[in-house]
N, C-alpha and C positions, 0 to 999 in steps of 0.2 A: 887833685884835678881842679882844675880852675874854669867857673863860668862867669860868661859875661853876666850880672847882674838883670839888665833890663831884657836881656834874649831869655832868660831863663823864666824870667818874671812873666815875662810877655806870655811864655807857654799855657799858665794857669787862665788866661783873658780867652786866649785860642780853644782850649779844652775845658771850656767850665766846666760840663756836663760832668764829663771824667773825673775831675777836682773834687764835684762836689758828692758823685759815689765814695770817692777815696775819704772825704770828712764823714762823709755817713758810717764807713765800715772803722772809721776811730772811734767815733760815738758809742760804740759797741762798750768798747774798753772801761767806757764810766769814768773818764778823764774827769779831773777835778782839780782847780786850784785847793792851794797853791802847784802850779804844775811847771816844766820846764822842757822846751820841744829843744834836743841835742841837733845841731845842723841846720838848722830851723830856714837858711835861706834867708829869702825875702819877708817871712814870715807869716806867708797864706793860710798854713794852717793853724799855725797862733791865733787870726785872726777868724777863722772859720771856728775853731774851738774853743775860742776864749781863754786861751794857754795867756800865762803871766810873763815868763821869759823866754825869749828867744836867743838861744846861744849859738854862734856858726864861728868858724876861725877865721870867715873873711868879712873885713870891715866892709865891704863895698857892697856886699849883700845885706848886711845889717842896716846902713842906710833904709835903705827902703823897708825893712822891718820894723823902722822907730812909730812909722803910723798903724802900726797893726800889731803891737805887743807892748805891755806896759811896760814893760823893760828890755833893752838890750844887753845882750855881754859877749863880748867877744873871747874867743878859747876853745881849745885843744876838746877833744871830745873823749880824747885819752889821760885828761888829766883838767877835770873839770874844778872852776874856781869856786868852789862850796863847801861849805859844811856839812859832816855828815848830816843825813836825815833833812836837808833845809827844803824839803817840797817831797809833796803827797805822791805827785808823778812827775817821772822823766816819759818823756816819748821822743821815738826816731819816727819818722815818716818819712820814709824812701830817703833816708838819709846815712842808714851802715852801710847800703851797697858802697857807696863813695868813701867808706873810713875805712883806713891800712892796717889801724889797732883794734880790730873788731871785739876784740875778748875783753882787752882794756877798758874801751868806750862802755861794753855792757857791765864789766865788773865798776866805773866808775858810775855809771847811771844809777845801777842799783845800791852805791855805797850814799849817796845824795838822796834817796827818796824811798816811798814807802815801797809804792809801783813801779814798774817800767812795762811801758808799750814798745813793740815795735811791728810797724808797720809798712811790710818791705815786698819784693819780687818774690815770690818762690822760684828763687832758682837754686841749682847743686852746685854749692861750692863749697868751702872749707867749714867756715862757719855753719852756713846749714846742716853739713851734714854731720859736725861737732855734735848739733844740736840732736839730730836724731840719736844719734850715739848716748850723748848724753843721757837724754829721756826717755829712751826704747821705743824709737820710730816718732813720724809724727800721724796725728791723731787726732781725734775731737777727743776734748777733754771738758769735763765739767764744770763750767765756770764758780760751782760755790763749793767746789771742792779741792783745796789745796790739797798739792802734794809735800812730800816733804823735801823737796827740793824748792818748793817754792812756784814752781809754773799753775799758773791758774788755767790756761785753755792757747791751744793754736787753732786757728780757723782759717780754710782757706777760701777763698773767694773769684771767681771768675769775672774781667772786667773785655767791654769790645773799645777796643782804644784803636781808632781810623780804621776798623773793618779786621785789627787783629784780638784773638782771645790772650787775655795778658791773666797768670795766675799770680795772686796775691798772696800772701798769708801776716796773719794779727797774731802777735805773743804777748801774754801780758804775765806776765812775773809778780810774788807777794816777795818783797825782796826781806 
């Protein structure tokens, strides 16, 4: 899926209020450099969470990402250009719903870093409900309690975005 850049961008200026609920419920996660936001856009929330790279497949968004993340890199979210282990955290933010390799993207996120965040719709579809499957439903979970799968905590979150209720949910993986 392809977005105009500046319409897309424009939406965080329209919605800050929203935006800046959405960096607060990241903030949860304990993001830390070195980190790297996968889809990252224009890079609002590189620049709200002081994320180091911003990586998207499309150059035209990365533009506008050069002033809000120390680094750019352009690349595939199914086959990310790193070294294992090279950053603390990967984070998606509202950025899987849009990737066609979901399984990929999070098995490549977590082969690159220590964490992975991700911060997306609660909605049913393949991959979510993978996830439930996976992990025997979803749940609160205790954030200083690994499992042995590695999931630290899903949290979900209720947001009013133009008068509608939108459910969110945070995963944060000890990869």
């Amino acid at each position: 899926m392809k977005f105009d850049p500046l319409i897309y961008d424009k939406w965080y200026d329209e919605n800050w209020e929203t935006f800046m609920q959405e960096a607060r419920i990241l903030q949860e996660a304990g993001i830390e450099n070195p980190a790297a936001e996968i889809g990252a856009g224009t890079g609002r929330f590189c620049e709200a969470l002081k994320i180091d790279v911003a990586v998207d497949i499309s150059r035209e968004m990365l533009e506008l990402a050069r002033n809000r993340a120390r680094e750019v890199v352009v690349g595939s979210a199914c086959s990310l250009p790193f070294r294992d282990r090279s950053f603390r955290f990967t984070v998606f933010a509202f950025s899987l719903s849009f990737i066609g390799c979901k399984a990929e993207a999070i098995s490549e996120a977590r082969r690159i870093s220590e964490f992975t965040v991700v911060l997306d719709f609660a909605k049913e579809d393949e991959y979510f409900a993978e996830l439930k499957a996976q992990y025997g439903g979803i749940k609160p979970f205790n954030p200083y309690e690994i499992n042995p799968r590695g999931l630290l905590f899903i949290r979900h979150f209720t947001l009013n975005l133009s008068g509608k209720e939108v459910s969110l949910q945070l995963i944060k993986w000890k990869n």
